[in-house]
C-alpha positions as CSV (number, residue, x, y, z in Angstrom):
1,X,-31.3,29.5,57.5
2,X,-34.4,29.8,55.5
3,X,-37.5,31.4,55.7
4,X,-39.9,29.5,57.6
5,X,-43.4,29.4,57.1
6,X,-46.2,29.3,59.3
7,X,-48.6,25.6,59.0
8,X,-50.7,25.0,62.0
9,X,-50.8,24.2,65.4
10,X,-48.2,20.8,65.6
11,X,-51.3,19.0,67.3
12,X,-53.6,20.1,64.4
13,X,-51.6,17.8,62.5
14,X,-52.4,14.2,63.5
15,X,-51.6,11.1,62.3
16,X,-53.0,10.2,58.6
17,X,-54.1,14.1,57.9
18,X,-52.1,16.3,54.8
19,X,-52.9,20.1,54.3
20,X,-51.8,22.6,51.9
21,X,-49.0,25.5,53.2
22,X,-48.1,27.4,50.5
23,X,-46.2,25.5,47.6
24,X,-46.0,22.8,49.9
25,X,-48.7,19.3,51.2
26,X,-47.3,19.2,54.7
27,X,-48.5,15.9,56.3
28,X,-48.4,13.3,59.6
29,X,-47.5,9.8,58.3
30,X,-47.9,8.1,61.6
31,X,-46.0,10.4,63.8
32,X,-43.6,11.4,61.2
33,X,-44.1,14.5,59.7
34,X,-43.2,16.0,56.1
35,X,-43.4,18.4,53.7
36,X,-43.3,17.9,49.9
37,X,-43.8,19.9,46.5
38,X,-47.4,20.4,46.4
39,X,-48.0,19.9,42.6
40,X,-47.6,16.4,41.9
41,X,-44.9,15.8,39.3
42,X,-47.0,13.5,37.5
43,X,-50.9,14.7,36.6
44,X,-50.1,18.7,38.4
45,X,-52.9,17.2,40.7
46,X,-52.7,18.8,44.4
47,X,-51.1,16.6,46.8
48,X,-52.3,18.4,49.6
49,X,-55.7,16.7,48.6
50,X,-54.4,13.2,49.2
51,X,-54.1,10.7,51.6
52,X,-51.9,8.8,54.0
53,X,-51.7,4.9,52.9
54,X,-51.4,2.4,55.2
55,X,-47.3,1.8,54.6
56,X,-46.8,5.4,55.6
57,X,-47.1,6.7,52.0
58,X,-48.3,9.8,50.5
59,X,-51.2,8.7,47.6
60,X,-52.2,11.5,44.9
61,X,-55.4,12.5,44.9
């Protein structure tokens, strides 16, 4: 199993918000939630700055 790491409080985490965890943007896209890299692949910018869209999407800051 891997290590887990600690985020936040699951109702912290509502709907449209993305924070930082480590090397990871953890995020609520309408009730679903995710983790990604947190660099993004294209400018290094910090996806744990971004936004939801409206089609559920994670948008670089």
């Amino acid at each position: 199993m891997a290590d887990e790491l600690p985020v936040c409080v699951v109702s912290e985490l509502t709907p449209g918000a993305v924070m930082g965890a480590g090397h990871y943007a953890v995020g609520n896209a309408s009730g679903r939630l995710f983790a990604v890299s947190r660099r993004c692949r294209h400018l290094g910018a910090d996806l744990a700055g971004g936004s939801i869209d409206k089609q559920g999407c994670l948008v670089c800051p």
